[in-house]
N, C-alpha and C positions, 0 to 999 in steps of 0.2 A: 207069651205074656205081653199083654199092651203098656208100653209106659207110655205116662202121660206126660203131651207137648208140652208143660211146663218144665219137666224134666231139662229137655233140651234148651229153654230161654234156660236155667240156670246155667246149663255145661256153657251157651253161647255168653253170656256175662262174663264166667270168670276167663273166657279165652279171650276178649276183649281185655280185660285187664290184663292178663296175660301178653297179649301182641303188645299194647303201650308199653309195656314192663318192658319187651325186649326189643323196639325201639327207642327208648330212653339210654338200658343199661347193657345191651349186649344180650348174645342167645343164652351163655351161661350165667350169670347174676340172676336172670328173671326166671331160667329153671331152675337154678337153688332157691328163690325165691318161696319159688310158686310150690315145688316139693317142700320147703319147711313150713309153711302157711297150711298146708294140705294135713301136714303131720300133725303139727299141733292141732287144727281145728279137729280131727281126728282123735288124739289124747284128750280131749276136752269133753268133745261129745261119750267117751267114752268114761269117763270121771262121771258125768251129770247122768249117765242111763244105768250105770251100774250099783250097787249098792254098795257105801264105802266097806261093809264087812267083807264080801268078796275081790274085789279089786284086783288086791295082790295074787288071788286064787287063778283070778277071772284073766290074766294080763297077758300072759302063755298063747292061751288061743284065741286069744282078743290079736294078737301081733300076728298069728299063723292066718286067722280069716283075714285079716287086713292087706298082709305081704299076698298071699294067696290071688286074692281079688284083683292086688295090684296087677300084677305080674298079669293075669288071667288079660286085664284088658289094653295091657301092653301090646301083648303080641296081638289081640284082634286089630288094633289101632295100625302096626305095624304092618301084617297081612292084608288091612285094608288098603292104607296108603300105599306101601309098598307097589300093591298089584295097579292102583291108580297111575301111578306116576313112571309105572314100568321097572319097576329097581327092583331087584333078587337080594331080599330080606332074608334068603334062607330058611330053613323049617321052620317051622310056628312049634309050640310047645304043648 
């Protein structure tokens, strides 16, 4: 699958805000930050695509795809750098 270089200006945006964030406030402040902002923009999007009859049905595996995905591009990220910078991340998932 091709994704499109806009893709990427978005992810480089919020990592810019991101780096200000945690030169301002510290490496933790700006990752709780940036994961509560991530969340909610997340609960939002998912409020405005779903039908409010379903919702409560829909929220179950609306949270399993969500955590799922997370995690998924966790460890690529980690496997990635990891292997970049020479550090034993240990197994990938």
């Amino acid at each position: 699958m091709q994704v499109d270089p806009a893709f990427f200006d978005a992810v480089n945006a919020y990592l810019a805000v991101s780096d200000e964030q945690t030169r301002k406030f510290g490496v933790k402040p700006a990752t709780m930050a940036m994961n509560y902002a991530a969340a909610r923009h997340s609960a939002h999007m998912f409020l405005v695509s779903v039908k409010p009859i379903h919702a409560a049905s829909e929220r179950g595996q609306f949270l399993d795809y969500m955590t799922t995905m997370y995690r998924r591009m966790l460890n690529e990220h980690l496997d990635g750098m990891g292997q970049e910078r020479g550090i034993d991340v240990g197994e990938s998932e």
